[in-house]
C-alpha positions in Angstrom: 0.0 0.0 0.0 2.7 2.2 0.0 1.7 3.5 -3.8 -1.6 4.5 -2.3 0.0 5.9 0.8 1.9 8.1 -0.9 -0.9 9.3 -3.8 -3.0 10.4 -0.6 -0.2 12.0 1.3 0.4 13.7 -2.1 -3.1 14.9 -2.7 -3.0 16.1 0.8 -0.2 18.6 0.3 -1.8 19.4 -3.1 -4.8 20.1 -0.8 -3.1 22.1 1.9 -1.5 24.3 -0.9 -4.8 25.2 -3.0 -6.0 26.2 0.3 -3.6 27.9 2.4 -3.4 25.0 4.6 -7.1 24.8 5.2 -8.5 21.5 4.1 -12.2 20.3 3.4 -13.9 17.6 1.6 -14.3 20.1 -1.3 -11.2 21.4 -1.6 -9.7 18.0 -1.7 -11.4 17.1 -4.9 -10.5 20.4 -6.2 -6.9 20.5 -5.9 -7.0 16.9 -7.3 -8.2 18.7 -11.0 -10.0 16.7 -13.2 -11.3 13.8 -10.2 -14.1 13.5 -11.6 -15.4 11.4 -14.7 -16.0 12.9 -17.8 -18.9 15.0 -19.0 -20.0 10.9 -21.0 -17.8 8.5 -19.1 -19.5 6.2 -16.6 -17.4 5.6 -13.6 -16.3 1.6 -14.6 -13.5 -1.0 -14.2 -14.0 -0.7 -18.0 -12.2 2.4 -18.5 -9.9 2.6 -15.6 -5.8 2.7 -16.6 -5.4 0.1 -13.3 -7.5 -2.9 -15.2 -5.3 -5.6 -16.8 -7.3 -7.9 -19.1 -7.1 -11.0 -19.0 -9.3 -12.4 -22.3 -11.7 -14.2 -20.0 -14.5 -12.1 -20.8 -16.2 -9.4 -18.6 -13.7 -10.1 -16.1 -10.2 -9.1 -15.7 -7.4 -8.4 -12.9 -6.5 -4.8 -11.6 -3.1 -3.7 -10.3 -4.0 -2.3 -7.1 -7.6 -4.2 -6.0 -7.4 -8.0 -5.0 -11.1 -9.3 -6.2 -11.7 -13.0 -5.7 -12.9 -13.7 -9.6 -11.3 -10.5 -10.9 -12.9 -7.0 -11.4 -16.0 -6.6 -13.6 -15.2 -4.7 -16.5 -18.6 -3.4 -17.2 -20.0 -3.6 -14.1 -17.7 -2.8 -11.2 -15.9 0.5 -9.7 -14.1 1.2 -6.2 -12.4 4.5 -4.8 -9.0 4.2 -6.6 -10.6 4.7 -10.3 -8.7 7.0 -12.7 -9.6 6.8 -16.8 -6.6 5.7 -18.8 -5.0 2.8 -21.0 -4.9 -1.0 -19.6 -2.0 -1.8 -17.3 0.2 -4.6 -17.9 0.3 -8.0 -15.3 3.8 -6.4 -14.4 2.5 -3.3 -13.3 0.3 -5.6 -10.6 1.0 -4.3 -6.9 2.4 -7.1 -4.9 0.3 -5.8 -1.4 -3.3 -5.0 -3.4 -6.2 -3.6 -1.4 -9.5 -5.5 -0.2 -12.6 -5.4 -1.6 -13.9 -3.8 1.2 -10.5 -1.2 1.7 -10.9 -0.1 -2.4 -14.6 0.4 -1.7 -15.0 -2.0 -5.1 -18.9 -2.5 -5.9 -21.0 -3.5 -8.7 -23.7 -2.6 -10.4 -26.6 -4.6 -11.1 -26.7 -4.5 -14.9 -23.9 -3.2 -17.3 -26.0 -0.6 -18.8 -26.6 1.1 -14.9 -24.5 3.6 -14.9 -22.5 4.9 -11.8 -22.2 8.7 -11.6 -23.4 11.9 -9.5 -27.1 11.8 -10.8 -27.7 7.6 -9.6 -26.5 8.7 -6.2 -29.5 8.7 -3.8 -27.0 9.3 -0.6 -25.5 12.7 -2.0 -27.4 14.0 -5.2 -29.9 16.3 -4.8 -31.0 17.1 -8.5 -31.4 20.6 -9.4 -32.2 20.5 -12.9 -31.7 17.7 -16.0 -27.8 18.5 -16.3 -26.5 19.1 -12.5 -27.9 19.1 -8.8 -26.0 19.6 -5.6 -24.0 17.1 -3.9 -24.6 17.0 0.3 -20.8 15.5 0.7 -19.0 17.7 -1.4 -21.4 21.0 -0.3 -21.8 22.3 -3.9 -23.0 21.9 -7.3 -21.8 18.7 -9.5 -22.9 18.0 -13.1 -25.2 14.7 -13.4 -22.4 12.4 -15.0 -19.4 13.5 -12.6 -18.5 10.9 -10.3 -16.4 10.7 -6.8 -15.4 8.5 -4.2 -18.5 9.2 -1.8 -20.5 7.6 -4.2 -23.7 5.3 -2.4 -26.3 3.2 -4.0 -28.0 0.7 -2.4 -28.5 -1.3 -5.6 -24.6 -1.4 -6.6 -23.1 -3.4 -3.8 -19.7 -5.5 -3.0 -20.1 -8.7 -4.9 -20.5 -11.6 -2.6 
C-alpha cells in the first residue's frame, strides 16, 4: 500500500497548498483537477488505466484491487478509479487492497451507470444536467463521479 500511501499523502499537500493550509472535503477534490469522470464516461473498471485484461470475458485483474474472480469490467468500480489505458500483469502491486479497503462495488446491470445523478445518498438534482451534492457541499454535473459515491443497488459482490 505504500503507492496509495503516498498518492493520498500527495493529494493532501496538493490540498493544503490550494487552500492555504485549510483542508475540506471540497477542496480536496479540487486540488485533485479533473477527479471526476468525464462529461459521458460512466465511472467503470471498463475504462480505468489500473485494469489488466485477462481475455476471460467481462472479467479481468487490476493492479492495485485484489477481487476474488477478478474485477468486472462493465460492471464494477471502487475508490481508486482513474480513466486511462490498460495496465500490464507487471505493473500488478504485490500488497493489493480488499474489496472492502478499495470500496469495489458493482452494479446490477452493465447498462446502470455509476455517476453523481444515480447517487441517492449525495445528489440532490437541481435540474436535468447538474444538482447539488450533500458530501462535497456544492453543485456537481449529473455524469461527474467521486469516491463518496452510495447506491444501495450497486453493492460489494458476494
Amino acid at each position: 500500500m505504500t503507492w496509495l500511501r503516498e498518492k493520498t499523502g500527495w493529494l493532501f499537500r496538493r490540498a493544503q497548498d490550494a487552500l492555504g493550509g485549510f483542508i475540506t472535503a471540497k477542496g480536496i477534490f479540487e486540488a485533485m483537477g479533473g477527479f471526476f469522470a468525464d462529461e459521458e464516461q460512466d465511472h467503470k473498471c471498463g475504462v480505468c488505466w489500473m485494469r489488466i485484461p485477462t481475455g476471460e470475458g467481462d472479467r479481468a485483474d487490476c493492479t492495485v484491487v485484489n477481487v476474488p474472480g477478478g474485477i468486472s469490467l462493465g460492471k464494477g468500480t471502487c475508490n481508486f478509479w482513474d480513466p486511462g489505458e490498460p495496465s500490464k500483469p507487471e505493473d500488478r502491486s504485490q500488497n493489493r487492497a480488499s474489496v472492502a479497503e478499495a470500496g469495489y462495488v458493482e452494479s446490477p446491470t452493465a447498462d446502470y451507470p455509476i455517476w453523481c445523478g444515480t447517487c441517492p445518498k449525495h445528489y440532490r438534482e437541481l435540474d436535468e444536467h447538474s444538482g447539488n451534492c450533500l458530501f462535497l457541499m456544492g453543485r456537481v454535473k449529473y455524469k461527474q463521479c467521486c469516491v463518496a459515491y452510495s447506491n444501495p443497488e450497486v453493492k460489494a459482490p458476494v
